[in-house]
C-alpha positions in Angstrom: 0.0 0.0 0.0 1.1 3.5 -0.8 2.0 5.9 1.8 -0.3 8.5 3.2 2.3 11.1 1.7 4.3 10.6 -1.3 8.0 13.0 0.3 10.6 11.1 -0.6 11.3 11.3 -4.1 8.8 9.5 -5.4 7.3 11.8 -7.8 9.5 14.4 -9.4 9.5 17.4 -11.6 10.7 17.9 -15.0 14.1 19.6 -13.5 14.2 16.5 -11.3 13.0 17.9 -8.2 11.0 15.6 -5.5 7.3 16.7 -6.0 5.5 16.0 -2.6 1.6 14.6 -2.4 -0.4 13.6 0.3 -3.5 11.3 0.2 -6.9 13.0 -0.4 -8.9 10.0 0.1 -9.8 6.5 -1.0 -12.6 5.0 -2.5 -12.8 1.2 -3.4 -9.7 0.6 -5.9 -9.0 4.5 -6.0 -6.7 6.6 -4.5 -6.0 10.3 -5.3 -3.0 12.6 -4.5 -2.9 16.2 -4.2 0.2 18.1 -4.5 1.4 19.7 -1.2 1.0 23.2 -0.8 -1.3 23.4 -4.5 -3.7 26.4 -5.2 -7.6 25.6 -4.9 -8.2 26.7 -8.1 -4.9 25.2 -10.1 -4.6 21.5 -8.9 -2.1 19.0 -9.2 -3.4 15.6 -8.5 -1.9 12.4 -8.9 -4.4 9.3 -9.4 -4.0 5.2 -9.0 -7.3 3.2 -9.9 -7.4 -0.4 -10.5 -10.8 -2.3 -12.0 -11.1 -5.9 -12.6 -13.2 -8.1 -14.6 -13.6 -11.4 -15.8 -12.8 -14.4 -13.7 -10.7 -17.7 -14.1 -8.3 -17.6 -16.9 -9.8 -14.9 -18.1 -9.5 -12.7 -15.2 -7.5 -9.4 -16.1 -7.2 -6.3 -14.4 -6.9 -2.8 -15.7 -4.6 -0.2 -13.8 -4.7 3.5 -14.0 -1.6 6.1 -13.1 -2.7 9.2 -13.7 -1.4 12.8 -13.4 -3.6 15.7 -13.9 -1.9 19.5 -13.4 -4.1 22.4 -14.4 -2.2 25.5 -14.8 -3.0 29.1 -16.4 -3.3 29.1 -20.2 0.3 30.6 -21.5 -2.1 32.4 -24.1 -4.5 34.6 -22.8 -3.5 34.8 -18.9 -6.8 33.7 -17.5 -8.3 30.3 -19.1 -7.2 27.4 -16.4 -6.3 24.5 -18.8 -5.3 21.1 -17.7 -2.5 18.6 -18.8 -3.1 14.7 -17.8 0.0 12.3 -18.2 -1.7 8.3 -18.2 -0.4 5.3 -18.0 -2.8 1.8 -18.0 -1.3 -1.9 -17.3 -4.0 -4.2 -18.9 -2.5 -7.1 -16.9 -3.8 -10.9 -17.5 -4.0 -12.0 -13.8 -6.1 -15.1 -14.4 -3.9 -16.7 -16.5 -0.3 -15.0 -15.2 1.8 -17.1 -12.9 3.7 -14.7 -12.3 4.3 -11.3 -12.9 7.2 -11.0 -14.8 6.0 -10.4 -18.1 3.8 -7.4 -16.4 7.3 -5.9 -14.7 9.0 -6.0 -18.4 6.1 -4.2 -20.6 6.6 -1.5 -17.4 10.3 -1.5 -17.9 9.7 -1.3 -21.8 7.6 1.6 -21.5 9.2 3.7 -18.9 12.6 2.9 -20.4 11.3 4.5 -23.9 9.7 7.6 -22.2 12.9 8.4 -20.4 15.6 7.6 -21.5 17.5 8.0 -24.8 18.6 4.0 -25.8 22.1 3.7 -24.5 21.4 6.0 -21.7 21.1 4.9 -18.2 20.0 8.1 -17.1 16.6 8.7 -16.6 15.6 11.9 -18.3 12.9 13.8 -16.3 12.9 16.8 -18.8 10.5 15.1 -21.6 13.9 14.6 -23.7 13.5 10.9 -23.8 12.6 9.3 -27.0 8.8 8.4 -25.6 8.4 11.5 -23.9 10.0 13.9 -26.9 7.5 11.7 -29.3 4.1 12.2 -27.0 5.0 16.1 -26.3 5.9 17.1 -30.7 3.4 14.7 -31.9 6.2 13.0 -33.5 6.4 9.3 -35.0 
């Protein structure tokens, strides 16, 4: 289980500086972070969720990270506009003995968004090839 507050380095910015959260509240398979110190009407929230279905074999589960940062428009000075980063694991648990092959896709797709191939540094900046294709648009 997650902490009640997320204050050592778990989530950080694009400079690489620890972000710190603390729990809002929980609700079934839902958990949502706010972002310590975060202005009522600009929030930064960050969101786990996980929903199940099936059953036997054919059980799976479905889970949500989710970061959601609403900011002032850079255009006009007054429009709030949000930005949401997702991730989703669409994870076979029914048929998974064990989960290995749900730790590599992760390691895949964080490994693409941050880092540059034969890089070993993680890039928090949006310079990794993922990241730099998501923010341009790019292919």
């Amino acid at each position: 289980m997650l902490s009640n507050t997320l204050n050592t380095n778990e989530v950080k910015n694009a400079a690489g500086t620890e972000q710190e959260f603390t729990r809002l509240g929980t609700l079934g398979r839902r958990t949502e972070f706010a972002l310590i110190g975060e202005s009522p009407s600009l929030q930064h929230r960050l969101t786990i969720q996980h929903v199940e279905s099936g059953s036997g074999l054919k059980k799976r589960r479905r889970s949500n990270v989710r970061v959601d940062k609403t900011t002032i428009s850079g255009v006009d000075s007054v429009t709030p506009i949000t930005t949401t980063f997702s991730v989703v694991l669409d994870y076979p648990i029914g048929a998974s003995s064990s989960s290995a092959v749900a730790a590599d896709v992760i390691a895949n797709g964080l490994s693409f968004l941050a880092s540059l191939g034969a890089s070993t540094t993680i890039l928090y900046d949006g310079t990794g090839n993922g990241a730099k294709a998501l923010i341009e648009g790019s292919l």
